[in-house]
C-alpha positions in Angstrom: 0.0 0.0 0.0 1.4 3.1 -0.7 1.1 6.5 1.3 2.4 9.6 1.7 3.2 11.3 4.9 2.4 15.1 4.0 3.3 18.6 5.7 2.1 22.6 4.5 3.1 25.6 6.0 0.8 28.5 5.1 0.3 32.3 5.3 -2.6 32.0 7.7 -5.1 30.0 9.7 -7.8 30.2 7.0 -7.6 29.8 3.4 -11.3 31.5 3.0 -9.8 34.7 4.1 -7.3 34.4 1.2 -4.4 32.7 2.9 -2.0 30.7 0.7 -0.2 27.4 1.0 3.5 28.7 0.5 5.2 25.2 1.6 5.0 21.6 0.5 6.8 18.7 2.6 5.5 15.0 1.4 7.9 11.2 2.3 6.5 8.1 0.2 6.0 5.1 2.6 4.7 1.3 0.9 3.7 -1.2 2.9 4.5 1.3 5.7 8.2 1.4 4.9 9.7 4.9 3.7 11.3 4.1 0.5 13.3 7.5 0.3 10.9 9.4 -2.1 10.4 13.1 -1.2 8.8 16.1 -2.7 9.5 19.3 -1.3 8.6 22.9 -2.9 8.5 26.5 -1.7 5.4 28.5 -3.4 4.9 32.1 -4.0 1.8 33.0 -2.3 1.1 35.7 -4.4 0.8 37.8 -1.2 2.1 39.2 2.0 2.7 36.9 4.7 2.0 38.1 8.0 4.8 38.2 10.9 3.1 36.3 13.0 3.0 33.4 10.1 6.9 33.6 9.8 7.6 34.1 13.8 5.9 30.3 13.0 7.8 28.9 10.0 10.7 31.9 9.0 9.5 32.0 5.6 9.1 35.7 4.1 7.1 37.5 1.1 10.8 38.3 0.2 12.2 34.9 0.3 8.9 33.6 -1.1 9.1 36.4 -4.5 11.2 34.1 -6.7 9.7 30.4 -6.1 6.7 29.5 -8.6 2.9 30.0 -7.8 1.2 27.2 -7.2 -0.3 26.7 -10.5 2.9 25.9 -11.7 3.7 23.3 -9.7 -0.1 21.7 -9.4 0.4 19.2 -11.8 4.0 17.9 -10.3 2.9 17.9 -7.1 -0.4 15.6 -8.1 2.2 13.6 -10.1 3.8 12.9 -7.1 0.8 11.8 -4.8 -1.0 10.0 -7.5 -3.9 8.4 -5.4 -2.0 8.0 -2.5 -3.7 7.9 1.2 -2.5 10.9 2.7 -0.9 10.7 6.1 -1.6 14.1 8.0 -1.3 15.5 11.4 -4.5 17.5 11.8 -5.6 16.6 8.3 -8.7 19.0 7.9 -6.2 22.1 7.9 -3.9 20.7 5.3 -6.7 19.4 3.5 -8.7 22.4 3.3 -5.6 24.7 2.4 -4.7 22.0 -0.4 -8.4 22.2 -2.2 -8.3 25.8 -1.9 -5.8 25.6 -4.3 -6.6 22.8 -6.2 -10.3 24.7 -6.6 -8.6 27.9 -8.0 -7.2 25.8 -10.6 -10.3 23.8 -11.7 -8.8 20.7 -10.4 -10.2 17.6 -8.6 -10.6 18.3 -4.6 -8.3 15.6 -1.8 -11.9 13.9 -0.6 -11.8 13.4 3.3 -11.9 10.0 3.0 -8.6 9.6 1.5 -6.6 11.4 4.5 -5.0 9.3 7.8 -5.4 12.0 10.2 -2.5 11.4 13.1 -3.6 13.3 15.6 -6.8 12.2 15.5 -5.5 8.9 16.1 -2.8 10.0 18.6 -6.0 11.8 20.9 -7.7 8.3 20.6 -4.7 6.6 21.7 -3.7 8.6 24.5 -7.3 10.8 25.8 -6.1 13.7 27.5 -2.2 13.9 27.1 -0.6 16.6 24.8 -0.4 15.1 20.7 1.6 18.1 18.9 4.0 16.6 16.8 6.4 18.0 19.2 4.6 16.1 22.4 4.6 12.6 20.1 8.0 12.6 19.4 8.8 12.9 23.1 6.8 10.2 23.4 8.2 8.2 21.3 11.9 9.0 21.7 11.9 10.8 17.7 14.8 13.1 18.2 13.6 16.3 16.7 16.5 18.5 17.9 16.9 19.7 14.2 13.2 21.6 14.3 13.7 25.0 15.5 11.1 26.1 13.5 8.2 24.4 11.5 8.7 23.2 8.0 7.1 21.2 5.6 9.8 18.4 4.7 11.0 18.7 8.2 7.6 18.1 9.7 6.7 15.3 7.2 9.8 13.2 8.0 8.9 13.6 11.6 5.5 12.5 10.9 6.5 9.7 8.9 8.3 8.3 12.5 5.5 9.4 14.9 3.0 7.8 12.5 4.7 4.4 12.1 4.6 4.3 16.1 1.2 5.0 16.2 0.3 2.0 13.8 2.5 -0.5 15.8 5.8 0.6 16.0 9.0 1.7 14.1 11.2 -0.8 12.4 14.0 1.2 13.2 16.8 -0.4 10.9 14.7 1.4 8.2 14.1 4.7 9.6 14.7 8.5 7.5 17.5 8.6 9.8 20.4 8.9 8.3 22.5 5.3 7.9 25.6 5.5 10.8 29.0 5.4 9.4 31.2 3.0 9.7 34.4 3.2 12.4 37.6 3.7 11.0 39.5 0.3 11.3 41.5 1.5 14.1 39.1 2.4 16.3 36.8 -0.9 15.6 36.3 -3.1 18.1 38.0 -6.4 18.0 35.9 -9.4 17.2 35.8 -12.1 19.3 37.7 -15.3 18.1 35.8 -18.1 17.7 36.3 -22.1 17.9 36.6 -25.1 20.8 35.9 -23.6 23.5 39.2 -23.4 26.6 37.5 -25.5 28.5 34.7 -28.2 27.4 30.9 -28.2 29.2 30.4 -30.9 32.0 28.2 -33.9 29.9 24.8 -34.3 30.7 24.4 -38.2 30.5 23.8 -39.9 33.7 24.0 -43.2 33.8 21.2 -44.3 33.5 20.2 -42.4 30.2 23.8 -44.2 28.7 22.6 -47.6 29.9 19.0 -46.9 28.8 20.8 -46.2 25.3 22.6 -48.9 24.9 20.1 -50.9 25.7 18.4 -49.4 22.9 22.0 -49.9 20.5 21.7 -53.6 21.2 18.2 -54.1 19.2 19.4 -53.0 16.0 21.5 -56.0 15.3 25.5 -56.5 14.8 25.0 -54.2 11.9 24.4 -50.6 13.2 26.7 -47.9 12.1 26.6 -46.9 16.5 29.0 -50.0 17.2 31.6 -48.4 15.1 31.3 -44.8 17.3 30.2 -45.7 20.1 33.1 -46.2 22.6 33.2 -50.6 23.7 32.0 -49.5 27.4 28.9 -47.7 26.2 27.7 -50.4 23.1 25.6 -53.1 23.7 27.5 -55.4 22.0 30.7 -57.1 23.6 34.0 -56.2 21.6 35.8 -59.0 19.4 37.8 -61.1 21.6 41.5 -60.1 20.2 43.0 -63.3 18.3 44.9 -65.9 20.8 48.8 -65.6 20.8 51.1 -68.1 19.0 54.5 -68.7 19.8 56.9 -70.7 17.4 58.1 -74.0 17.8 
């Protein structure tokens, strides 16, 4: 199954008083493993963006006046999510931003029904205790030390972690985290050697389990492959007598 975990920063609360997505962050996950597929765009909002806004994400008109409306980047961005469940913390406000746009351009609308909404599920999991992205990943040990402020990518690769938990846990040798490098030589650790061990583990026979097998040794005739292993004292068949000695004459 494939979904993608999906961020937006905006100029405003409310896209029906003409605020403006100006940010998308989305991670592909199948079969609820991220496969390393990201979209990320900045958008000209095609208007001011109020301070309190970037006191939020830090994104200005000014740094905002070169990057492409969203009509130019509609179509990519659709390309990118095909039919996709969409994997949203507070999904309505994303959702609702999204199909603002997607309505100013004639284009089909996100239906409700194809959103995952995480904090939804997070306040159903755990009634009463804080669900911000930033409360989950305590919660969950996500480090999020890189987040000073929000942003789309940054806040869909969190939510990519916090979501994974929330439907039964990380597999954490395939996280977004970035792979460990490897130790220089010098400073590995030394493997331990293996082989015999120094000093052999006390048997476990007893008597009576050795007698009780070669009782069982004796019924398979002179034949059995045990009377050539096992050791004379613990076969059930007495050794060859050794031939007489002859002496000359």
């Amino acid at each position: 199954m494939r979904e993608i975990c999906l961020d937006t920063e905006t100029t405003g609360l409310k896209p029906e008083e003409g605020h403006r997505v100006i940010e998308i962050g989305a991670v592909e996950l199948i079969d609820k493993v991220p496969t390393g597929r990201e979209y990320h765009v900045y958008i000209n909002p095609e208007r001011d963006v109020p301070a309190g806004a970037v006191e939020v994400h830090g994104l200005t008109a000014e740094f905002l006046a070169d990057k492409p409306p969203f009509a130019e980047i509609a179509e990519e961005f659709l390309s990118f999510v095909e039919d996709a469940t969409l994997v949203i913390h507070n999904a309505e406000f994303d959702r609702r931003f999204l199909n603002a746009e997607l309505e100013r351009l004639g284009l089909p609308l996100i239906p409700r029904e194809r959103c995952v909404d995480t904090l939804a599920i997070a306040r159903a999991k755990f009634p009463g205790a804080p669900c911000s992205l930033d409360a989950l990943c305590r919660r969950f040990a996500i480090d999020n030390s890189h987040r000073d402020l929000h942003g789309a990518l940054i806040d869909a690769k969190i939510l990519a972690e916090v979501y994974l938990e929330l439907v039964g846990g990380r597999q954490r040798a395939l996280g977004l985290a970035e792979a460990p490098t490897e130790a220089p030589a010098g400073e590995r650790a030394a493997r331990p050697a293996y082989g015999p061990r120094p000093q052999a583990l006390p048997t476990r026979l007893n008597d009576a389990a050795r007698r009780a097998h070669a009782t069982f040794i004796a019924t398979l005739g002179d034949t059995a492959l045990w009377h050539k292993w096992l050791p004379a004292e613990e076969d059930g068949k007495a050794p060859p007598s050794p031939p007489e000695a002859t002496t000359a004459d």
